[in-house]
C-alpha positions in Angstrom: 96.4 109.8 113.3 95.4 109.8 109.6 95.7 106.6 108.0 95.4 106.3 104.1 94.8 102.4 102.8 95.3 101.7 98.9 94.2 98.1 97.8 92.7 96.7 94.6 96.4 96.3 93.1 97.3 93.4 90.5 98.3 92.0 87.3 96.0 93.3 84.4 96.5 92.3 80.9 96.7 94.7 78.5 93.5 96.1 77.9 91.6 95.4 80.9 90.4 96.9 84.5 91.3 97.6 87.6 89.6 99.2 90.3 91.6 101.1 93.1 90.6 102.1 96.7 92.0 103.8 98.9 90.4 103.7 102.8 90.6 106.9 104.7 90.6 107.3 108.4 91.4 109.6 111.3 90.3 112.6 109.1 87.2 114.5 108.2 87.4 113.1 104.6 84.4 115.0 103.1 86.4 117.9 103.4 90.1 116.7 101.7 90.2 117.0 97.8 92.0 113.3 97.1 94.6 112.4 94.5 96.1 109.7 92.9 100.1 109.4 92.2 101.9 106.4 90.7 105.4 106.0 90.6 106.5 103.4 87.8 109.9 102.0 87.6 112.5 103.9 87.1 110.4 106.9 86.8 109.9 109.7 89.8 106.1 109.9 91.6 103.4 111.3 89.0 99.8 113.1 89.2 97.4 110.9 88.2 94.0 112.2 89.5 92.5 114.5 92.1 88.9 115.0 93.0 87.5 117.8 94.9 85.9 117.7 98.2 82.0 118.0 99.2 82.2 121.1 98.1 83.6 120.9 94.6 83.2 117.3 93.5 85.7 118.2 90.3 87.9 115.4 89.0 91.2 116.6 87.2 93.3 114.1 85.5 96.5 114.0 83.8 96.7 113.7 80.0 98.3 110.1 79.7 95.2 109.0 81.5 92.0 111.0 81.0 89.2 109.2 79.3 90.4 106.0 80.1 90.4 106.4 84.5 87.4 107.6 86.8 88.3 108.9 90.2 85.4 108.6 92.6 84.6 109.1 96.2 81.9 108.1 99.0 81.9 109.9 101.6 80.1 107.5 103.8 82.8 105.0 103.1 85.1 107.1 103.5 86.7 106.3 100.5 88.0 107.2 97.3 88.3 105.1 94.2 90.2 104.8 90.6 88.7 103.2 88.1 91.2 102.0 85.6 90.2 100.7 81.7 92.2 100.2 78.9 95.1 99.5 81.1 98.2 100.2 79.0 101.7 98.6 79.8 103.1 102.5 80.4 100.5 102.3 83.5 102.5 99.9 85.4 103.2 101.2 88.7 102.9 101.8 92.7 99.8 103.7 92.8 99.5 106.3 95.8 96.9 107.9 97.5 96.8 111.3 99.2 94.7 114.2 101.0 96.8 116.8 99.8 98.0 117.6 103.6 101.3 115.9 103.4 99.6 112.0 104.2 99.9 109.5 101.8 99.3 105.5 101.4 101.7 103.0 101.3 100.6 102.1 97.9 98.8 99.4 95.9 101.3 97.6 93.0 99.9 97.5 89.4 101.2 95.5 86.5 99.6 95.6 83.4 101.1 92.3 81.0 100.3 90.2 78.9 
């Protein structure tokens, strides 16, 4: 049974960092490209960042937040990460994990405020 663990969540000034995991288990992870979604209030689930598996490590992000996020993944772990800077306001969300095979997270809450 796949089971996809998001944690790292919180309350972030504007500004500042977060870093996201997300634990994977029950699959052979090096060989699932991973995304991010986040779904903010109001608002319906959005792409935030996918990277490619062993065999193409290629991160893809959207445009609200390329140059400011980093996806990243170790394969030894298991894992896959989101590192979040200059955290905007607008980035306040549930943020989702996912191997692109109909699994997701549960999700990690993010609120950035001052």
């Amino acid at each position: 049974q796949v089971q996809l663990v998001e944690s790292g969540g919180g309350l972030v000034q504007p500004g500042g960092s977060l870093r996201l995991s997300c634990a994977a288990s029950g699959l052979t992870f090096s060989w699932f490209g991973m995304s991010w979604y986040r779904q903010g209030p109001g608002k319906e689930r959005e792409f935030v960042a996918r990277i490619g598996n062993t065999r193409s490590s290629r991160a893809d992000y959207s445009a609200a937040v390329k140059g400011r996020f980093t996806i990243s993944r170790d394969n030894v772990k298991n894992t896959v990460y989101l590192q979040m800077n200059s955290q905007k306001p607008e980035d306040t969300a549930v943020y989702y994990c996912t191997n692109g095979a109909g699994d997701w997270g549960q999700g990690t809450q993010v609120t950035v405020s001052s």
